[in-house]
C-alpha positions in Angstrom: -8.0 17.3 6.9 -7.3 13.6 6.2 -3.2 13.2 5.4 -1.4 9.7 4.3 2.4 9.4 5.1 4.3 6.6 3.7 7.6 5.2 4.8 9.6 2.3 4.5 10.1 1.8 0.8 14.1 1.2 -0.2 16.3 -0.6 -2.6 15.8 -4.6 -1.8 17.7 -7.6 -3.6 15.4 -9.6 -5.9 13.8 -12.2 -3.0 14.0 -9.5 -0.2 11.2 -8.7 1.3 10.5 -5.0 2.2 7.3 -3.4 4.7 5.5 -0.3 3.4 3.5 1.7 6.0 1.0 4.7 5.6 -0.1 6.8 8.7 -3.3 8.0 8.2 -3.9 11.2 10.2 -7.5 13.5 10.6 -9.7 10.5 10.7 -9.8 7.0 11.9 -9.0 4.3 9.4 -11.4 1.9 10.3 -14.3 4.0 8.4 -11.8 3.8 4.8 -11.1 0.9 2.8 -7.5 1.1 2.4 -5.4 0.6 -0.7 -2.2 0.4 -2.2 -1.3 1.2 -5.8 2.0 1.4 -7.5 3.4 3.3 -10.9 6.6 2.1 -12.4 8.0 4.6 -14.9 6.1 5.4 -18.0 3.1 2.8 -16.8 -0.4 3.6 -15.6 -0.7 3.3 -11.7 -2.2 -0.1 -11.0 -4.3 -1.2 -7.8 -2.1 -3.6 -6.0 -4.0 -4.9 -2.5 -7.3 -3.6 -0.6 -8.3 -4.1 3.0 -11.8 -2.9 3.4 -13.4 -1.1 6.1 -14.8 -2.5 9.0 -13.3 -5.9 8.1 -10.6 -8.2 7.5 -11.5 -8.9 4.1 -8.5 -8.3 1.4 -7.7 -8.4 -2.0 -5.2 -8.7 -4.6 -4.1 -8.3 -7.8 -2.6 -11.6 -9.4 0.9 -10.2 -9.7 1.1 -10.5 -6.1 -0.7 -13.2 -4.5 0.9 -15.3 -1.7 3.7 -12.9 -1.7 2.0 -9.8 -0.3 0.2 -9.3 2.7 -2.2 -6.1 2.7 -2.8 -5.5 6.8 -4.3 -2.4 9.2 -3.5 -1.9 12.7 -6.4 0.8 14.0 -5.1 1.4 17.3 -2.1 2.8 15.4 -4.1 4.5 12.5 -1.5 2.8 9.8 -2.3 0.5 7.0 0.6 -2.0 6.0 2.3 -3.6 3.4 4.5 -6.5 4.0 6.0 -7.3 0.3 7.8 -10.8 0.6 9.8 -12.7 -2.8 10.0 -9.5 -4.0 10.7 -9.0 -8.2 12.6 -6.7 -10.4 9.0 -5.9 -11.8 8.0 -4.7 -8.6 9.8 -2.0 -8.8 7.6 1.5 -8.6 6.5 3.9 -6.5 3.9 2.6 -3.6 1.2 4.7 -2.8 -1.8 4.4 -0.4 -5.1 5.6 -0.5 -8.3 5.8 1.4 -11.8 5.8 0.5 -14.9 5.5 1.8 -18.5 6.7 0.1 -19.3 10.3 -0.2 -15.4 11.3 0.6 -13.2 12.2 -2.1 -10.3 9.3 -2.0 -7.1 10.9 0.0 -3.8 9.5 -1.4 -0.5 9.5 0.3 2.7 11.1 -1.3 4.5 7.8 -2.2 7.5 5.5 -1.3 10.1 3.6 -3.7 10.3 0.7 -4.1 13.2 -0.4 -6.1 14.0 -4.5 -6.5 17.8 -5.3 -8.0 17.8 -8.0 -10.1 
């Protein structure tokens, strides 16, 4: 059974940087493309950043470009987050997923993220 645990989200001053981390347990990460997403309150859950499998290669929604940094450490079985200049409008629930063809995608239970203004 493949289980995501985040940690690390928190209450962060606007410009404050905050690092988001998912331990994937049951299976090795390297076989997933990893992802976050985030929900604020009363909005759809949007995909944030991607890391995909067997690679380096990332990507990002416009929102966050060139302030955060998707990341996944194998030997550790954790995919990262590092969330830099953060925003009130960041503010949300992170979540992280995993998918890979022919598995259903496994999501993690979530971490708050909440940016003061």
């Amino acid at each position: 059974q493949v289980q995501l645990v985040e940690s690390g989200g928190g209450l962060v001053q606007s410009g404050g940087s905050l690092k988001v981390s998912c331990v994937v347990s049951g299976s090795t990460i390297r076989w997933y493309t990893m992802s976050w997403y985030r929900q604020a309150s009363g909005q759809e859950r949007e995909l944030v950043a991607q890391i995909f499998s067997y690679s380096t290669i990332t990507k990002y929604v416009e929102s966050v470009k060139g302030r955060f940094t998707i990341s996944r450490d194998d030997d550790k079985n954790t995919a990262y987050l590092q969330m830099n200049k953060l925003k009130p409008e960041d503010t949300a629930v992170y979540y992280c997923a995993a998918s890979r063809p022919g598995d259903p995608t496994y999501w993690g239970q979530g971490t708050q993220v909440t940016v003061s203004s």
